[in-house]
C-alpha positions in Angstrom: 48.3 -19.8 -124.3 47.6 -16.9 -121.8 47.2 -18.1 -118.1 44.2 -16.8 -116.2 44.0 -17.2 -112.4 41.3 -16.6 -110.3 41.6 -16.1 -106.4 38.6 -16.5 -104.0 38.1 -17.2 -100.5 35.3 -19.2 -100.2 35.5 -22.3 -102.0 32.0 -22.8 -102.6 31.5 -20.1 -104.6 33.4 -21.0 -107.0 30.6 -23.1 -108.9 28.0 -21.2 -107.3 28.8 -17.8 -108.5 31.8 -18.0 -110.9 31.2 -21.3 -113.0 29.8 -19.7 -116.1 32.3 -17.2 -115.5 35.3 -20.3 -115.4 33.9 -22.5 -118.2 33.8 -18.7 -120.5 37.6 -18.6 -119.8 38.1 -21.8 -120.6 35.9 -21.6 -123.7 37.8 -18.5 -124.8 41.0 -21.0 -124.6 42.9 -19.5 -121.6 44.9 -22.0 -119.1 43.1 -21.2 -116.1 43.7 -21.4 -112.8 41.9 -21.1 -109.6 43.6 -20.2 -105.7 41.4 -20.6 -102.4 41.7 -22.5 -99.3 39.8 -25.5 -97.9 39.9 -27.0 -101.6 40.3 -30.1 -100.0 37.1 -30.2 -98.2 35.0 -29.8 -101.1 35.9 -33.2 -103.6 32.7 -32.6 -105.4 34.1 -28.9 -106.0 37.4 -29.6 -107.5 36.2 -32.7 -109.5 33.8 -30.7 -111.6 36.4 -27.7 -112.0 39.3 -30.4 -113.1 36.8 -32.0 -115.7 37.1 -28.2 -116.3 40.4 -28.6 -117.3 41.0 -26.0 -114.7 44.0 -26.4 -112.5 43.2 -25.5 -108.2 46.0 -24.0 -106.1 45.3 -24.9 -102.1 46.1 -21.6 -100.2 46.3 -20.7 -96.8 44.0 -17.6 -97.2 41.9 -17.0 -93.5 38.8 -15.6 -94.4 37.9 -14.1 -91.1 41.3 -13.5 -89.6 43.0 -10.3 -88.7 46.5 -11.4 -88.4 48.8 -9.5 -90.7 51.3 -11.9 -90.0 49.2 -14.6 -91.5 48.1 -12.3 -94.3 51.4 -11.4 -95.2 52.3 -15.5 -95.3 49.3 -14.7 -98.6 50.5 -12.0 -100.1 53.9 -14.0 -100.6 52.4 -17.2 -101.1 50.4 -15.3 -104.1 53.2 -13.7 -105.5 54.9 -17.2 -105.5 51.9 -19.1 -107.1 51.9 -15.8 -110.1 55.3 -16.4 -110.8 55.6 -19.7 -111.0 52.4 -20.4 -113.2 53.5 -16.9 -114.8 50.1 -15.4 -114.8 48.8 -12.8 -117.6 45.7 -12.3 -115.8 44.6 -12.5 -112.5 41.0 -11.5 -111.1 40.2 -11.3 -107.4 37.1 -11.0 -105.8 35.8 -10.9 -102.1 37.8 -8.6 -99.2 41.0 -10.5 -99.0 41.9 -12.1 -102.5 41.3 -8.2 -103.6 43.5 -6.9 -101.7 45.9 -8.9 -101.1 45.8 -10.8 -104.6 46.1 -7.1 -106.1 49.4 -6.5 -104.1 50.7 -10.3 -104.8 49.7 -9.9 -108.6 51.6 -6.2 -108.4 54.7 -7.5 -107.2 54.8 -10.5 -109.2 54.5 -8.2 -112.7 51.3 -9.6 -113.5 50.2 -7.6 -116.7 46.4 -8.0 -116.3 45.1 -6.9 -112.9 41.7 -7.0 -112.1 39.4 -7.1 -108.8 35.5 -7.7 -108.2 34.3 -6.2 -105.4 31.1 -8.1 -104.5 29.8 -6.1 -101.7 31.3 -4.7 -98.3 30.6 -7.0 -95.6 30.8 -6.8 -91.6 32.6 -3.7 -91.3 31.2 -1.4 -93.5 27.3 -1.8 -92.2 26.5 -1.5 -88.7 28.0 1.6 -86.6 31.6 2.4 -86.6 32.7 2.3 -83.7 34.5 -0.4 -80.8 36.1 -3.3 -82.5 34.0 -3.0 -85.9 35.4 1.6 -86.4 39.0 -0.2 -86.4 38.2 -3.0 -88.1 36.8 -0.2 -91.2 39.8 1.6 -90.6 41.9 -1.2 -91.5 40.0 -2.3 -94.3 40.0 1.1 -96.0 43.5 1.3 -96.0 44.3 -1.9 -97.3 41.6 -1.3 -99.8 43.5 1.7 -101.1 46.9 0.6 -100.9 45.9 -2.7 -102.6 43.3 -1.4 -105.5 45.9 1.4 -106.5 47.6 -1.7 -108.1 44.8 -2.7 -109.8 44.3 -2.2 -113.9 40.7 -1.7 -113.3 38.2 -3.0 -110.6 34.7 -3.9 -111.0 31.7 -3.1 -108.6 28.2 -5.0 -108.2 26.4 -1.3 -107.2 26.7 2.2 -107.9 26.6 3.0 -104.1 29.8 0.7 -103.4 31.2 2.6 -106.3 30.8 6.1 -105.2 31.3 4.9 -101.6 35.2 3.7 -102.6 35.7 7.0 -105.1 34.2 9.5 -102.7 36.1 8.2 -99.9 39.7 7.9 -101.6 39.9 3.7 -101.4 40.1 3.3 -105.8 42.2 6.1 -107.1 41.0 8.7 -109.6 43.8 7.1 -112.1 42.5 3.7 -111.7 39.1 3.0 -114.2 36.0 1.5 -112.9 32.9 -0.2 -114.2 29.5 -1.6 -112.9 28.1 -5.2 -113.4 25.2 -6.4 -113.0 25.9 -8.9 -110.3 27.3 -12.5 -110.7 24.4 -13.0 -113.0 22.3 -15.9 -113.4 21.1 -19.1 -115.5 17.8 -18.2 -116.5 17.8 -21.8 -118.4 18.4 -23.9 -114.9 16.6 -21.6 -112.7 13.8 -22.0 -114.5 10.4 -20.9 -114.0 8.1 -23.0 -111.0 4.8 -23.0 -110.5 3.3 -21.2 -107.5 2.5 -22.9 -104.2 -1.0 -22.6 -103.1 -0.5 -21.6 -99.2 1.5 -17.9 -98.6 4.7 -18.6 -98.0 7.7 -16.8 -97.7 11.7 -17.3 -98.2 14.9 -15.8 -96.9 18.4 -17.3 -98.1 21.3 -16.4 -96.5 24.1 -16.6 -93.7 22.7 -16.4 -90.6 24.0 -12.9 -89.8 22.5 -9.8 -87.9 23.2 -7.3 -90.9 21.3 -9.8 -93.7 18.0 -8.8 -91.6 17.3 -12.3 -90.5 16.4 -10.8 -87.0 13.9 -8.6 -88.8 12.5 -11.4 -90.7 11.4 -13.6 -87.5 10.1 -10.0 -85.9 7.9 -9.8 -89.3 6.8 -13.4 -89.8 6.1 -13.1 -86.0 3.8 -10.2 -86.7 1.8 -11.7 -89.8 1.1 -14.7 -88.4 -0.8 -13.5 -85.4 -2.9 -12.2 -88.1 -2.4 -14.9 -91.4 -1.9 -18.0 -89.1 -1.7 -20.3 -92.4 1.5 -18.5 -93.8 4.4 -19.9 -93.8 8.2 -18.5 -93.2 11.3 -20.8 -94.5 15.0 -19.7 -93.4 18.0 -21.6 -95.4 21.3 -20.9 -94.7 23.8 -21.7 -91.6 25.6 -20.1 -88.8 29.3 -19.0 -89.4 32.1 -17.2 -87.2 31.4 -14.1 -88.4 31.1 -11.5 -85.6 27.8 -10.5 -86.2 26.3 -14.0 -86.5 22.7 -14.8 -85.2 23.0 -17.5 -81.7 21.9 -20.8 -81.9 19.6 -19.7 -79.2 17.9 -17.3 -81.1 17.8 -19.6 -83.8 16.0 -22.1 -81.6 13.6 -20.2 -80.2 12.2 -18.8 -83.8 11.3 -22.5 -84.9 10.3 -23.8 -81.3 8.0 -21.1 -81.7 6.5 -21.9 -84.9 7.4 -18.4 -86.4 10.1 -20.1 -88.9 10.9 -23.6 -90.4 14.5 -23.7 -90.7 15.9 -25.9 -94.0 19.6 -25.8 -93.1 22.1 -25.2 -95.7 21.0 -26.3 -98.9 23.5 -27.4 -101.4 20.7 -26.7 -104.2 18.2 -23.6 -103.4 15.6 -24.5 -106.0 13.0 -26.6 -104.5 13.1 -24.1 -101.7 12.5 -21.1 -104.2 9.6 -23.4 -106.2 8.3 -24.0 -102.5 7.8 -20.3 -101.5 5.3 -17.9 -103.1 7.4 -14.4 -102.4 11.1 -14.0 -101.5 12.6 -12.2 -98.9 16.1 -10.3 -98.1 15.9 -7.4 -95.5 19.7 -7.0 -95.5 21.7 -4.0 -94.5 23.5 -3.4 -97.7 24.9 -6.1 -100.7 27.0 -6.6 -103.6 24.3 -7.5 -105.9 22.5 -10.5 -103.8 22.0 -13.5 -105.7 20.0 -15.0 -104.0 17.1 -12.5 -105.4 18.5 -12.9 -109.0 18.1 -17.0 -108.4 14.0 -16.3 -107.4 13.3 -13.9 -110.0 14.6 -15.8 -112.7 11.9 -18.5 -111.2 9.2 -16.0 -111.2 9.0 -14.5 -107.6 8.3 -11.5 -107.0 10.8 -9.8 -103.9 10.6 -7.8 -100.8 14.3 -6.0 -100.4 15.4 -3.3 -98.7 15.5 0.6 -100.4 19.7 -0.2 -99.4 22.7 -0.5 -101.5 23.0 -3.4 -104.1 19.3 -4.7 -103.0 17.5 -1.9 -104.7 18.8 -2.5 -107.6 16.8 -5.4 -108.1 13.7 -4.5 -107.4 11.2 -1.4 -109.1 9.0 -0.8 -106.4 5.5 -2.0 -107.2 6.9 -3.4 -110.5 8.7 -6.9 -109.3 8.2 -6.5 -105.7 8.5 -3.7 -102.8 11.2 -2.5 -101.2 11.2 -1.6 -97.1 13.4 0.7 -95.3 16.2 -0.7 -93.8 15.3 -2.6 -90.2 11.9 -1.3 -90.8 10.1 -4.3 -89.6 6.7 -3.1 -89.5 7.3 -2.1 -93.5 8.6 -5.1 -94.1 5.3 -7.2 -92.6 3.1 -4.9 -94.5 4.4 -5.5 -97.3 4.2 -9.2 -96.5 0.1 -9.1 -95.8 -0.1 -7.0 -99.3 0.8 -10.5 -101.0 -1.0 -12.8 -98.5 -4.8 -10.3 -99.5 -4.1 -9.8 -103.2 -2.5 -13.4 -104.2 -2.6 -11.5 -107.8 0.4 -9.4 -107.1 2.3 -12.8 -106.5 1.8 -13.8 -110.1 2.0 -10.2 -111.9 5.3 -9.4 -110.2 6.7 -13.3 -110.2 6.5 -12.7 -114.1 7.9 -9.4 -113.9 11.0 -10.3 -111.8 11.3 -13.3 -114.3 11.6 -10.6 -117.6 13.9 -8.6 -115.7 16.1 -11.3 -115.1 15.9 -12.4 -118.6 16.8 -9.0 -119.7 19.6 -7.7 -117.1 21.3 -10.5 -115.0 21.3 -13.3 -117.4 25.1 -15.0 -116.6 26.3 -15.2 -119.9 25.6 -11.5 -120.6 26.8 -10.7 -117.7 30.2 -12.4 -118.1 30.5 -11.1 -122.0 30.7 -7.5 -120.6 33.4 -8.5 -117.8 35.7 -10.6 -120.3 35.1 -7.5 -122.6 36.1 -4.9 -119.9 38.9 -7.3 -119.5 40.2 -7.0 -123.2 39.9 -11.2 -123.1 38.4 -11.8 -126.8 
């Protein structure tokens, strides 16, 4: 039995956004295996993967932290976990498990070397200069040092792509491919009925470069104007460095411009509450978010950016707004809140195209293909 280990940094995601992908392995009759840290706050996470059959491997992988010391204590305790579960595959996506799973699955003679890059983050958007320049600096070389190991490496977009070729982080020997996100489950994101009252949705960490700021400037706009529509925010404040303030937080829903659901564990009955969803962000992997509303029929308002506009045909599904364009982006908003027709032409639209491209399972057929896993 081949042995197929995973590596991710966030342990949430690992259902989210890779459980199709983990029960396909498993279906396919590999032993997998799946490393990330804080396992051990999330009992509801590791139960369903061990009915899986899938063994977890606690590491001490810092998502956020710069200290090579630290992220050299990874690299070996990868390279120890490899050889000791004597891995014939390995697959690591996010910044760190790329990299440094790359190098650990290198040096441990892993045959099968794979990484997913799902999108750039915090130091690739923004300008680069002061803390976040070095911080890109940094990145870029371990990128290249790290995917030069790599058998072949995956990308979400075709800008991230020709960003990493053009700028020398994936060598011209190493082969790439495109897929279409992390996909999604058309059959439990189903279609909802829409609300009756305008209302509008953004999902997503509370950070500067997903647009949320942009979002409260906007809803603050079309409601001195549509009074009766309605702007929901989920998602939650981390430690990233470019995280929105509780403050400002605060002051957005004591002033009536957004009702703030928290982190949801389950996004649905936010997306069946909300007539049009929103994501003004600077750049993405492919977001998921989107895929999640369009496969329940709602039509989008991106950002013409990296990863986003590939979900969207303008006028088609939804619109798509220059980045931090917020006047853009509120027009856009008032077009649905006139013409409530547009809601239901493009909620269908967005639901066909999810059908059609980012269905999960035909999404993770192409990967295990490009993987040579039969």
């Amino acid at each position: 039995m081949k042995t197929f280990l995973l590596i991710a940094s966030f342990p949430d995601s690992l259902i989210k956004f890779r459980g199709p992908l983990l029960r396909a392995l498993v279906a396919k009759g590999l032993d997998v295996h799946v490393a990330a840290p804080d396992l051990a706050d999330v009992p509801d996470i590791r139960f369903e993967l061990e009915a899986l059959c899938i063994t977890l491997h606690e590491i001490g992988l810092t998502r956020t932290g710069t200290n090579p010391v630290v992220d050299l204590g990874t690299v070996a305790e990868l390279w120890g976990l490899m050889r000791r579960i004597r891995a014939d595959y390995v697959l690591g996506y996010t910044i760190k498990p790329v990299i440094y799973g790359s190098l650990a699955a290198w040096l441990a003679g892993v045959p099968n070397r794979f990484a997913l890059v799902t999108g750039l983050g915090y130091a690739f958007t923004g300008e680069a200069s002061g803390k976040r320049g070095l911080l890109r600096k940094l990145i870029q070389r371990l990128y290249r040092f790290g995917l030069s190991q790599s058998r072949k490496v995956f990308f979400q977009n075709p800008d991230d792509e020709a960003l990493f070729r053009q700028q020398g982080l994936l060598p011209v020997s190493i082969p790439s491919c495109m897929v279409n996100g992390s996909g999604v489950d058309v059959a439990d994101y189903s279609l909802a009925p829409l609300p009756a009252e305008p209302s509008f949705l953004l999902i997503a960490r509370l950070l500067g470069d997903k647009g949320v700021r942009e979002y409260a400037q906007a809803a603050k706009m079309v409601k001195a104007q549509h009074p009766n529509a309605v702007f929901r925010l989920v998602g939650w404040i981390d430690g990233n460095p470019d995280a929105i303030s509780q403050q400002e937080l605060d002051e957005w829903v004591n002033s009536g411009t957004l009702k703030f659901l928290g982190k949801l564990a389950d996004v649905r009955p936010a997306i069946a509450n909300s007539n049009v969803y929103v994501l003004p962000s600077y750049r993405e992997g492919t977001p998921r978010t989107v895929l999640e509303s369009m496969a329940m029929g709602r039509p989008v308002i991106t950002t013409d950016a990296p990863g986003c506009r590939e979900t969207v045909v303008h006028g088609d599904n939804g619109f798509l707004v220059p980045v931090q364009a917020v006047n853009e982006l509120a027009e856009a908003m008032i077009r649905f809140i006139e013409d409530p027709e547009l809601v239901n032409r493009m909620g269908e639209r967005s639901r066909q195209i999810a059908e059609q491209k980012y269905d999960v399972h035909k999404v993770n057929e192409f990967m295990l293909g490009e993987m040579g896993i039969q």
